[in-house]
MIRO-161691 format. One record per residue (C-alpha): residue in three letters; x, y, z. Coordinates in steps of 0.2 Angstrom, whole numbers, padded with zeros to 4 digits, always signed. Last residue first. Layout:
! MIRO-161691
ALAXYZ ...
***
This chain:
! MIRO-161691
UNK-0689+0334-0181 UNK-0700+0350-0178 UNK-0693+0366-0174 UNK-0704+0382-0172 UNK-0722+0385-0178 UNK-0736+0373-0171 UNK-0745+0368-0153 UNK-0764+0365-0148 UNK-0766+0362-0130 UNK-0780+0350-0119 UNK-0783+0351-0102 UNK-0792+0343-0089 UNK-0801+0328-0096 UNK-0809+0319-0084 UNK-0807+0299-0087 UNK-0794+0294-0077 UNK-0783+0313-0072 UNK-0783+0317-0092 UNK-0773+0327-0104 UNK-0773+0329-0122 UNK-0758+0336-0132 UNK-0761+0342-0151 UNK-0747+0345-0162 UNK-0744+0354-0178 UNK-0759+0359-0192 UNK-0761+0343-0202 UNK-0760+0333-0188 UNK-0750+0324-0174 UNK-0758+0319-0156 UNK-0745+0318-0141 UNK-0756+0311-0125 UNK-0755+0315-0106 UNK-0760+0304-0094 UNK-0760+0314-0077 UNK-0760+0306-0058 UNK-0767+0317-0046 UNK-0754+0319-0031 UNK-0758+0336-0026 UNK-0775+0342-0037 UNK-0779+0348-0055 UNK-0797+0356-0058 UNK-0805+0355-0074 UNK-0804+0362-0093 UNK-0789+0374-0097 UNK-0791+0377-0114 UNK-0772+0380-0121 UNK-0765+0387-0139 UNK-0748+0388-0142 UNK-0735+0395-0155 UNK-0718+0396-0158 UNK-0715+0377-0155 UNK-0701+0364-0149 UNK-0702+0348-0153 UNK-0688+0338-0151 UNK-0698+0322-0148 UNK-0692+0322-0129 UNK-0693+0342-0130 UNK-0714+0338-0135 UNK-0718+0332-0116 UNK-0707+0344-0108 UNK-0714+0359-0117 UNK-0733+0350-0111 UNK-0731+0348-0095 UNK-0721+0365-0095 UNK-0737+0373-0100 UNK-0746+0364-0090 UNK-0737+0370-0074 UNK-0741+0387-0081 UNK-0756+0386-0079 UNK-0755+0382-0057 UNK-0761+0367-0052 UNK-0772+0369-0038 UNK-0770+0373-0021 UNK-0778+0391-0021 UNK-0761+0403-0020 UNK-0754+0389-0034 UNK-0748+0370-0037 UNK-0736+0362-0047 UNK-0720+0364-0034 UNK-0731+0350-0021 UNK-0730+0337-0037 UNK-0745+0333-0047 UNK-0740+0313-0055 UNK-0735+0309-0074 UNK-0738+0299-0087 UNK-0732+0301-0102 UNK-0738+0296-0120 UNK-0730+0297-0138 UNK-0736+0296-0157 UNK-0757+0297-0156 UNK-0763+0301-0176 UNK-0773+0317-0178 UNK-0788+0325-0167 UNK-0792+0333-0152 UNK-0801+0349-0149 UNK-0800+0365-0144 UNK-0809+0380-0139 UNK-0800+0395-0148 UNK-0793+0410-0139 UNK-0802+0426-0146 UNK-0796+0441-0158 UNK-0807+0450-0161 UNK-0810+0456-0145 UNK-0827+0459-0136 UNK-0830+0477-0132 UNK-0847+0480-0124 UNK-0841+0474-0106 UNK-0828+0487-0107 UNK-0816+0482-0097 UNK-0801+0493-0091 UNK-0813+0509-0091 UNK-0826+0500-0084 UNK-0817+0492-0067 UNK-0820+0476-0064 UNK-0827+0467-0049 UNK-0846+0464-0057 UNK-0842+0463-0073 UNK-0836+0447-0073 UNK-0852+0439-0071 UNK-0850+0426-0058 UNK-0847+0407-0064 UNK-0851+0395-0048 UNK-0837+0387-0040 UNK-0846+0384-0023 UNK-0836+0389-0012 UNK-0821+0401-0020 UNK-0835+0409-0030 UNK-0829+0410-0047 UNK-0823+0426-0061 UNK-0819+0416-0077 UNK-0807+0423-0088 UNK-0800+0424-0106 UNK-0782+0426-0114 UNK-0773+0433-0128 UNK-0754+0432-0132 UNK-0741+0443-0141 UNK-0721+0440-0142 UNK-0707+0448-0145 UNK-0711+0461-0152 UNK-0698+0477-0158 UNK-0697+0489-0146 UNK-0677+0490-0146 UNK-0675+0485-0130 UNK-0687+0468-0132 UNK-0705+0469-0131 UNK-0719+0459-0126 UNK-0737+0458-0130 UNK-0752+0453-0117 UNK-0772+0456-0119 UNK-0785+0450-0107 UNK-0801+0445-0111 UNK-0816+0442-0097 UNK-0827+0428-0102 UNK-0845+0427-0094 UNK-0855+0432-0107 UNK-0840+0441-0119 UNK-0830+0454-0108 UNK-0820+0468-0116 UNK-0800+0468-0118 UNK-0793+0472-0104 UNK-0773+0477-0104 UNK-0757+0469-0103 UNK-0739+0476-0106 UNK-0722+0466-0105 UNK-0704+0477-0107 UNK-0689+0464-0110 UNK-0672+0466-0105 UNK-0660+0451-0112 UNK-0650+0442-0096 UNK-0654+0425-0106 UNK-0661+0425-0123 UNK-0676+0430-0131 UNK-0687+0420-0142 UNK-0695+0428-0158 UNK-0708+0429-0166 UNK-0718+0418-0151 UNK-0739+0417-0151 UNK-0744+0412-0136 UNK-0763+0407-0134 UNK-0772+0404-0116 UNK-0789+0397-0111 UNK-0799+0397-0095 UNK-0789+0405-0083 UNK-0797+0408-0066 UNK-0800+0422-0056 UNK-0807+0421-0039 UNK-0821+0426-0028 UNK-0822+0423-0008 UNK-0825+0440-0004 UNK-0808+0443+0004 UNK-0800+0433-0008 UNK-0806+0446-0023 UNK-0793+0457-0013 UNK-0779+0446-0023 UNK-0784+0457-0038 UNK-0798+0466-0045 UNK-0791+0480-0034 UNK-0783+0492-0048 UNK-0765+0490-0044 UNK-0770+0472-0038 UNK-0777+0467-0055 UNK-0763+0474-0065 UNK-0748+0467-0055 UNK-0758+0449-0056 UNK-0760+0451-0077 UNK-0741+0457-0075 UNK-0737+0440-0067 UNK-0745+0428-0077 UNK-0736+0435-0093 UNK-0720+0432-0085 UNK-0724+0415-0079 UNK-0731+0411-0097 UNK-0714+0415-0103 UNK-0706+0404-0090 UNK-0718+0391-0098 UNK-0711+0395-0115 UNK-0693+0393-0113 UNK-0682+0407-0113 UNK-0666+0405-0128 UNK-0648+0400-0118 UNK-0649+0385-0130 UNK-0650+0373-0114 UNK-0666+0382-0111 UNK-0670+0398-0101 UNK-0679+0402-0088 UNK-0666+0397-0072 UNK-0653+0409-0083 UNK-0663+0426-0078 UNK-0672+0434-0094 UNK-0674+0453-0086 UNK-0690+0462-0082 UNK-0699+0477-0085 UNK-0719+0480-0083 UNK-0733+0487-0089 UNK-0752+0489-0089 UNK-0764+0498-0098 UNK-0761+0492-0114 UNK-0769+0506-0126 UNK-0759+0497-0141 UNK-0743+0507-0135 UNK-0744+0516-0119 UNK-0749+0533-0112 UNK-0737+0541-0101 
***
């Protein structure tokens, strides 16, 4: 059956109540662990996945955007579908969107890739483990997740230390550990966005200790966070309820 959009992927799933908020609406990091999941149902089905392992290569996530129209609610069905979308030098773009019963979205995000040697870390070109007809290294997306910046006026700080349920297959932090760094971080100043853009920028170990810091602009949010002086992440946030 040929799906909407040319995705190439999908999957169903249900809202349990462990991913939703006090409002009974899913919160955004559990919404990141859905899309994380397919993007991994994908690559295995078509052995750009886990198998990388064997050959010491793995995938990392190098920048994420979420774009919410509306939040589902706990024990709603919802049909996720992903598909490649071109490589760019050595960024390989994956699409996600999300859609309830009816059909209507949900949700639509966009993310990019960089294929590394376990090792050494090296950036490998992506092309080399993917399959062409899933993506065309000649068809780069418009759409594009941005690189980031901070700016604005700081208004809050947290600090906070890498536990053992933040990490990931590889022993990192796993992305969407950031994203509920960042949801908790805004909730204590009732913020709570539709939209978020994340550049994930250096490698997050057990027991690190994070600064992060609550920037506020013309455009929404910004959070920066550091282990010392390195900059590991940084995230863009807007839309949604602001008080």
């Amino acid at each position: 059956m040929r799906l909407p959009e040319d995705f190439q992927f999908e999957k169903s799933a249900e809202v349990g109540s462990f991913q939703v908020h006090p409002n009974g609406k899913i919160r955004l990091s559990s919404l990141a662990d859905f899309l994380q999941e397919i993007a991994w149902k994908h690559a295995d089905s078509a052995d750009f996945g886990r198998n990388l392992m064997e050959s010491k290569q793995m995938w990392a996530l190098s920048r994420l955007e979420i774009q919410v129209s509306a939040w589902p609610s706990w024990g709603d069905q919802i049909q996720l579908f992903t598909g490649g979308r071109g490589a760019e030098k050595l960024f390989a773009f994956r699409e996600f969107m999300v859609w309830e019963a009816s059909q209507r979205v949900l949700a639509r995000a966009m993310s990019s890739w960089l294929l590394l040697n376990m090792e050494t870390k090296r950036i490998q070109r992506p092309e080399s483990v993917l399959p062409g007809q899933l993506f065309d290294p000649k068809l780069a997306p418009t759409w594009q997740p941005e690189k980031l910046t901070c700016s604005g006026s700081e208004i809050h700080q947290l600090k906070l230390q890498v536990r053992y349920s933040d990490l990931d297959l590889y022993h990192h932090v796993n992305n969407t550990s950031y994203i509920r760094w960042v949801e908790d971080l805004l909730a204590e100043k009732q913020i709570f966005p539709d939209f978020i853009s994340i550049n994930y920028l250096a490698e997050c170990h057990l027991g690190d200790e994070l600064e992060l810091v609550l920037y506020k602009n013309d455009s929404g949010f910004v959070v920066d966070g550091k282990v010392g002086a390195k900059q590991v992440f940084i995230a863009k946030v807007s839309g949604g309820t602001f008080h």
